[in-house]
DSSP file (Angstrom, degrees, kcal/mol; ACC not computed):
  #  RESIDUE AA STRUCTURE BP1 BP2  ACC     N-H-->O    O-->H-N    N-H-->O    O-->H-N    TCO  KAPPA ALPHA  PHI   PSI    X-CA   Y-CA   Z-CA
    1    1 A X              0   0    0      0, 0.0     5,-0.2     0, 0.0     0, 0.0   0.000 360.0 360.0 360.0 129.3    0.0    0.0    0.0
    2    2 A X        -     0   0    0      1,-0.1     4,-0.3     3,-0.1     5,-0.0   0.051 360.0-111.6 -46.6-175.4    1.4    3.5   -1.0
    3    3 A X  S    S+     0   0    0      2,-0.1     4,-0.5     3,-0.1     3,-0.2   0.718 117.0  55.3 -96.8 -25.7    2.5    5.9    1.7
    4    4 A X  S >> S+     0   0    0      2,-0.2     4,-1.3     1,-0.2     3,-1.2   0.974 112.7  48.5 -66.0 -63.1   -1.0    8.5    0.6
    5    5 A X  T 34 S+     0   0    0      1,-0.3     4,-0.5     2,-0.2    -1,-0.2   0.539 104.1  48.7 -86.5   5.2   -3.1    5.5    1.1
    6    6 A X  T 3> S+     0   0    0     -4,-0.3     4,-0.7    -3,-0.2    -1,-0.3   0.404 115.0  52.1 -94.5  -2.2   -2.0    4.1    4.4
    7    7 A X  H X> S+     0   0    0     -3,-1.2     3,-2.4    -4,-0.5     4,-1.2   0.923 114.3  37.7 -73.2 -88.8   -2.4    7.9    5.8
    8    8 A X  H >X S+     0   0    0     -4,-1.3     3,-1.8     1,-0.3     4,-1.7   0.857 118.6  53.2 -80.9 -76.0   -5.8    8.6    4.7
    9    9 A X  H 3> S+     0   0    0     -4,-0.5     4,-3.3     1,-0.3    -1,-0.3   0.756 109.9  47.1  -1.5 -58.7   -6.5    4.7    5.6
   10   10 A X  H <X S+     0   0    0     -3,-2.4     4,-1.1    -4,-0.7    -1,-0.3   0.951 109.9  56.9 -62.2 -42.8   -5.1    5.4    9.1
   11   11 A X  H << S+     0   0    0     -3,-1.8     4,-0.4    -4,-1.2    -2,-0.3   0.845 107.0  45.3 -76.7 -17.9   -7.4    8.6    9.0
   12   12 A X  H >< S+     0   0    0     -4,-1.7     3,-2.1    -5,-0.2    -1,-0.2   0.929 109.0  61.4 -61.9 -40.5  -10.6    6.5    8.3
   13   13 A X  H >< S+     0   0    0     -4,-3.3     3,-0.6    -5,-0.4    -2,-0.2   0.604  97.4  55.8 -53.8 -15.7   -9.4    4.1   11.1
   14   14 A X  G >< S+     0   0    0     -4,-1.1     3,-1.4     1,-0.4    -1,-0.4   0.781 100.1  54.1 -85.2 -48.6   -9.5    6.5   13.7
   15   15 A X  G <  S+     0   0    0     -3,-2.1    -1,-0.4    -4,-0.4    -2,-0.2   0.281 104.9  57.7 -86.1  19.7  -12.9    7.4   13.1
   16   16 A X  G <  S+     0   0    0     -3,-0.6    -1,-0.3    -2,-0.2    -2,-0.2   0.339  78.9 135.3-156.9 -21.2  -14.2    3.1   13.6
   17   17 A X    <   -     0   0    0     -3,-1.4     3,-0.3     1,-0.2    70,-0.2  -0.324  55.3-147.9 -84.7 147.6  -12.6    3.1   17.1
   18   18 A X  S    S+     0   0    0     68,-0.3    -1,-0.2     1,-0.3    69,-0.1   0.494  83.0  34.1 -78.4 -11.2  -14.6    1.5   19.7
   19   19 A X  S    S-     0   0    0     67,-0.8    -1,-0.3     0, 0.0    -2,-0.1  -0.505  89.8-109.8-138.2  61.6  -13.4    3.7   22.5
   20   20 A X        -     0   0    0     -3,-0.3     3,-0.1    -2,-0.1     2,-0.1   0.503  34.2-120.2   8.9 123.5  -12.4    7.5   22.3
   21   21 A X        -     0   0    0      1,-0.1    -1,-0.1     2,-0.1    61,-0.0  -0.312  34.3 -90.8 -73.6 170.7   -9.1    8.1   22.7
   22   22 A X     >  -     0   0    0      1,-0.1     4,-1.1    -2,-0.1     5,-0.2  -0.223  39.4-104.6 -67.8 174.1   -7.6   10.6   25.9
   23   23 A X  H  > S+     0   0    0      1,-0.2     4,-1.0     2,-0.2    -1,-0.1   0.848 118.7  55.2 -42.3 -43.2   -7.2   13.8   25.6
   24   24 A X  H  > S+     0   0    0      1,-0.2     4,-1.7     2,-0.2    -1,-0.2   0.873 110.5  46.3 -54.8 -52.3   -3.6   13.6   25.3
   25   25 A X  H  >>S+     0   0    0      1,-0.2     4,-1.8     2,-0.2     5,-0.6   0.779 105.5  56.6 -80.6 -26.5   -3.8   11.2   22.4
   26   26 A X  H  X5S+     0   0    0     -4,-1.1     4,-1.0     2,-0.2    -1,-0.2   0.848 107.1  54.8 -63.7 -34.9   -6.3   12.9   20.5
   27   27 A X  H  <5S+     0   0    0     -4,-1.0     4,-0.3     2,-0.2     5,-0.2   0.724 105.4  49.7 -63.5 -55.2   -3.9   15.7   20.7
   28   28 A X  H >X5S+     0   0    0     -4,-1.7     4,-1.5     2,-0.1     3,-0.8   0.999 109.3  49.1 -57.2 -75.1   -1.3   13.9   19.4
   29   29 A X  H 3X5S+     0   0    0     -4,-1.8     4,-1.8     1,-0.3     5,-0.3   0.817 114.5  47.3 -55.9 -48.2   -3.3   12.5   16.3
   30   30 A X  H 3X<S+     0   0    0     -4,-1.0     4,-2.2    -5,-0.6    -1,-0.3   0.948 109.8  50.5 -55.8 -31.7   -4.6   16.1   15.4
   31   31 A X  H X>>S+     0   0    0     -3,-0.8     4,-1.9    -4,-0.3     3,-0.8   0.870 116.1  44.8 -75.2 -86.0   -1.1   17.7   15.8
   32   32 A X  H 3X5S+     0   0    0     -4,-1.5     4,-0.7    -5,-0.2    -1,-0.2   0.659 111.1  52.6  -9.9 -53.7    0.4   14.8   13.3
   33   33 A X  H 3X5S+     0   0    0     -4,-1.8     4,-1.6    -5,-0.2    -1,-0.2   0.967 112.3  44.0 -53.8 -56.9   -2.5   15.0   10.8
   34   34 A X  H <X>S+     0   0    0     -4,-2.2     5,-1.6    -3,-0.8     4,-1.2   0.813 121.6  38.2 -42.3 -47.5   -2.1   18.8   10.4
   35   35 A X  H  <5S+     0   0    0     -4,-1.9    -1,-0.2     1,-0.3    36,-0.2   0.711 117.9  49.6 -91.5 -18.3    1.8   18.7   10.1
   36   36 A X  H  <<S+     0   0    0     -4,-0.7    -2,-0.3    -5,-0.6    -1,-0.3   0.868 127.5  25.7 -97.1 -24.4    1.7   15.5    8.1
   37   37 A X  H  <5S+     0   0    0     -4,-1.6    -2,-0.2     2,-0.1    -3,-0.2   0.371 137.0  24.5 -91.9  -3.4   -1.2   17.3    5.6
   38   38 A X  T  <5S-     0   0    0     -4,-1.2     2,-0.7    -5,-0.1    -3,-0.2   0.310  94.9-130.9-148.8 -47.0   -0.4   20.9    6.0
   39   39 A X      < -     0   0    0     -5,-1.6     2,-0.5    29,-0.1    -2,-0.1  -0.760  63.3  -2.7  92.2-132.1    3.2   21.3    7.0
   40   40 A X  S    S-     0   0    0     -2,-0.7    21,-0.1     1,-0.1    20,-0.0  -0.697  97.1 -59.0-102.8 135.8    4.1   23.5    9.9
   41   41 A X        -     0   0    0     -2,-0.5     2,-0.3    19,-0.4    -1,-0.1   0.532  56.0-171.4  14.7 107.2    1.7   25.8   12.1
   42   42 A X        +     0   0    0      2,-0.1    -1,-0.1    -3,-0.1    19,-0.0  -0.838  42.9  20.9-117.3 160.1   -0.3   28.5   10.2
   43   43 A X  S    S-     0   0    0     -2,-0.3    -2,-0.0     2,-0.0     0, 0.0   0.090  94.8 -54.0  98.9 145.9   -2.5   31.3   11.4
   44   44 A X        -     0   0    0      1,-0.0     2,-0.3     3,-0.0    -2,-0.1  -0.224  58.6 -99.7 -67.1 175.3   -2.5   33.1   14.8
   45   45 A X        -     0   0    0      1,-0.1     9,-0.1    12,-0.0     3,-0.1  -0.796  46.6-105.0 -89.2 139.8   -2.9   31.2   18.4
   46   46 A X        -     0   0    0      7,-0.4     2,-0.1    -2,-0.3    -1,-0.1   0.042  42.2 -99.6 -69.6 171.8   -6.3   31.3   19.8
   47   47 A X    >   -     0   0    0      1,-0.1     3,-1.1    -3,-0.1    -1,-0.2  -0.361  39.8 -85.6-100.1 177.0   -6.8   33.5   22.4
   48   48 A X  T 3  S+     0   0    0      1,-0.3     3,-0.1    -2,-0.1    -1,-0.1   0.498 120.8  52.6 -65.3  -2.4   -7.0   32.8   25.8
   49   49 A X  T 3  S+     0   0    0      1,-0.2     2,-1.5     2,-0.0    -1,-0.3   0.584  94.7  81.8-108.7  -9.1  -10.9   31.8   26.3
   50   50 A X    <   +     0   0    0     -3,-1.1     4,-0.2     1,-0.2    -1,-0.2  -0.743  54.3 166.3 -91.6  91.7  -10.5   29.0   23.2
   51   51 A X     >  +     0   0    0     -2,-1.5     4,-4.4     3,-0.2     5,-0.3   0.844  69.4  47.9 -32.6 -61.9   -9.1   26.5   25.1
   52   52 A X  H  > S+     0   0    0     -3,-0.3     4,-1.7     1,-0.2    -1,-0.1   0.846 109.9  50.7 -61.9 -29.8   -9.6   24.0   22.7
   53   53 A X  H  > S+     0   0    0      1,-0.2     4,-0.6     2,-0.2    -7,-0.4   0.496 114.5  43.1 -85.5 -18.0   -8.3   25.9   19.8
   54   54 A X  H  > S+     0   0    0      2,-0.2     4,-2.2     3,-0.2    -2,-0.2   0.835 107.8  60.6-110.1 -37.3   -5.0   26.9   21.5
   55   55 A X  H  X S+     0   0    0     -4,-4.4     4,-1.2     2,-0.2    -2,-0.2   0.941 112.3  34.8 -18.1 -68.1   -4.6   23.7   22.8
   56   56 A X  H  X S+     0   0    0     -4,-1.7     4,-2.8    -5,-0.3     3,-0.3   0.901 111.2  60.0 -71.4 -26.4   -4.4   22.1   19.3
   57   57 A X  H  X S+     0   0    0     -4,-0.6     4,-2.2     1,-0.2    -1,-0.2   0.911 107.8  50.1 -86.5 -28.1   -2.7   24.9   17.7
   58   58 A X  H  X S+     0   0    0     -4,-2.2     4,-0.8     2,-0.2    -1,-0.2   0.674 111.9  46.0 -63.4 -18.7    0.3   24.3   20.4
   59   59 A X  H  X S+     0   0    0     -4,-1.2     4,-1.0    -3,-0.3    -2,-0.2   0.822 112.0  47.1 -64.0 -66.9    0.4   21.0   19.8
   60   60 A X  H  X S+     0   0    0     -4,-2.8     4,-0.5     1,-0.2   -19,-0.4   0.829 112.5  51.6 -39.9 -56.0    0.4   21.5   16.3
   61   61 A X  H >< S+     0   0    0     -4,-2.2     3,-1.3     1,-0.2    -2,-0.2   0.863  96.1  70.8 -72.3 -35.0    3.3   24.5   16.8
   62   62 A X  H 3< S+     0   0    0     -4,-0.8    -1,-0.2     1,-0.3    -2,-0.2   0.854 100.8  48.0 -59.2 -41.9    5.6   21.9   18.8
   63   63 A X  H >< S+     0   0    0     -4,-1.0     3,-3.7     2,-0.1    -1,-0.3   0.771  76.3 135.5 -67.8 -17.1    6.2   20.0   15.3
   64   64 A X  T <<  +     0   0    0     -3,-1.3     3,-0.1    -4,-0.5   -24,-0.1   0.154  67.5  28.6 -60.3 124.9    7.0   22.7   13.5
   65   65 A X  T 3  S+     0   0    0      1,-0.4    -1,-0.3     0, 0.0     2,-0.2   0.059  89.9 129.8 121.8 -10.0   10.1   22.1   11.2
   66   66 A X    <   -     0   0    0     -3,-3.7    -1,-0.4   -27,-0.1     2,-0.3  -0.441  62.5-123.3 -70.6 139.9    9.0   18.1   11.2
   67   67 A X    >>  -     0   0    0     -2,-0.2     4,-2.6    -3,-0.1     3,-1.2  -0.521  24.0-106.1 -76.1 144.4    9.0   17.0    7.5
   68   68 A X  H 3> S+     0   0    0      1,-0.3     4,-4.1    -2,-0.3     5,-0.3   0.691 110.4  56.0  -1.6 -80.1    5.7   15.5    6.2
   69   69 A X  H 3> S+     0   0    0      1,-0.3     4,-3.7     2,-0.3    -1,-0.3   0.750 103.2  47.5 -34.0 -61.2    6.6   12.2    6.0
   70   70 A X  H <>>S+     0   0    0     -3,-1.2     4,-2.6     2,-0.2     5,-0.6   0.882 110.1  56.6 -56.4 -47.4    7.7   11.4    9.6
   71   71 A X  H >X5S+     0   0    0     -4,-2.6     3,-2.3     1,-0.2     4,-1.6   0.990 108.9  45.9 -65.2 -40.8    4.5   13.2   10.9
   72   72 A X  H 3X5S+     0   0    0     -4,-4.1     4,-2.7     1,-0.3     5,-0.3   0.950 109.6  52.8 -81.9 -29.7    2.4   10.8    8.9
   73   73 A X  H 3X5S+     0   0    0     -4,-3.7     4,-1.2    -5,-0.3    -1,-0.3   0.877 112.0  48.5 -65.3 -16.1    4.5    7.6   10.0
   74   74 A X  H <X5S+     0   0    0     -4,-2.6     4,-1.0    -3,-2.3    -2,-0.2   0.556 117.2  49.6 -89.4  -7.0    3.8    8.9   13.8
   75   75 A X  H  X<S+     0   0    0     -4,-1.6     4,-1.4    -5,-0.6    -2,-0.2   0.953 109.6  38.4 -52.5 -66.8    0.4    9.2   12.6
   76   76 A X  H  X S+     0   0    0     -4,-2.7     4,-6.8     1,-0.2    -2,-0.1   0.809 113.7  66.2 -84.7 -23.6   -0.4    6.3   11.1
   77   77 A X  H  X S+     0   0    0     -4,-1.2     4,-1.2    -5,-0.3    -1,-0.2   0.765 109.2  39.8 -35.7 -49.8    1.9    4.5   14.2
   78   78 A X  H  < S+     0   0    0     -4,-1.0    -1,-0.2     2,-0.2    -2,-0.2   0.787 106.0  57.7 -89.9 -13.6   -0.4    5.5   16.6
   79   79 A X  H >X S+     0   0    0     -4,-1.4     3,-4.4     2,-0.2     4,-2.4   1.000 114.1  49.8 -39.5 -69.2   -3.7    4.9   14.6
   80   80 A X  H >X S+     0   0    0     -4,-6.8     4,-1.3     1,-0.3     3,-0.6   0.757 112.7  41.3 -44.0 -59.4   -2.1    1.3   14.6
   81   81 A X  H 3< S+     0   0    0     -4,-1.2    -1,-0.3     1,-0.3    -2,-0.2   0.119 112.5  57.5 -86.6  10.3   -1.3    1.0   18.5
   82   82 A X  H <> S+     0   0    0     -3,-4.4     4,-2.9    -2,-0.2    -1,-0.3   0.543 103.4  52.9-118.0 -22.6   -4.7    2.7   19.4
   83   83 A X  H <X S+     0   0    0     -4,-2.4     4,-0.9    -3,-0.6    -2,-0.2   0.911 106.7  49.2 -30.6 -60.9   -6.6    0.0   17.5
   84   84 A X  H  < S+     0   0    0     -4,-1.3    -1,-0.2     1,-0.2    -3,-0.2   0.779 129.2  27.1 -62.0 -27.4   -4.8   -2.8   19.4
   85   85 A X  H  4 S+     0   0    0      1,-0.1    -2,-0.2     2,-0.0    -1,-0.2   0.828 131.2  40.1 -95.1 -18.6   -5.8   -0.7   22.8
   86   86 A X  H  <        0   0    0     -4,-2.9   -67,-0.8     1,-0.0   -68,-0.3   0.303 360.0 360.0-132.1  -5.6   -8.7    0.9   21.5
   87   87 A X     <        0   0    0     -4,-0.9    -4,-0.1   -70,-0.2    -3,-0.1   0.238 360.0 360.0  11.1 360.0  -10.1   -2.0   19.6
């Protein structure tokens, strides 16, 4: 399977899992998608009453300068390893 279609693959899998992942991980798997579809951190940081939004967008800013590729293999790495926990 190409490297495009185990990404997007990983990004259906995500949605099928039986259990929400934590915050943490959730965190993770946004930040990855972004940097692994997007490239590095665009746009201001949300302000200080969007939590959620500044959350992710820090998350997101912490990869900055990882190349594509790598984010989508930690991507699709943890898809895999939240399946086996997350069945």
């Amino acid at each position: 399977m190409a490297y495009e279609e185990q990404f997007e693959q990983a990004r259906k899998d995500v949605q099928t899992l039986s259990r929400k992942p934590g915050n943490d991980d959730l965190l993770y798997l946004y930040a990855h998608f972004k940097q692994g579809s997007v490239g590095d951190v665009t746009g201001k940081r949300p302000g200080m009453l969007d939590m959620v939004g500044r959350a992710k967008y820090d998350a997101w800013a912490k990869l900055k300068g990882m190349d594509q590729d790598s984010a989508r293999q930690n991507y699709i790495s943890k898809v895999e390893a939240l399946q086996k926990s997350h069945g």
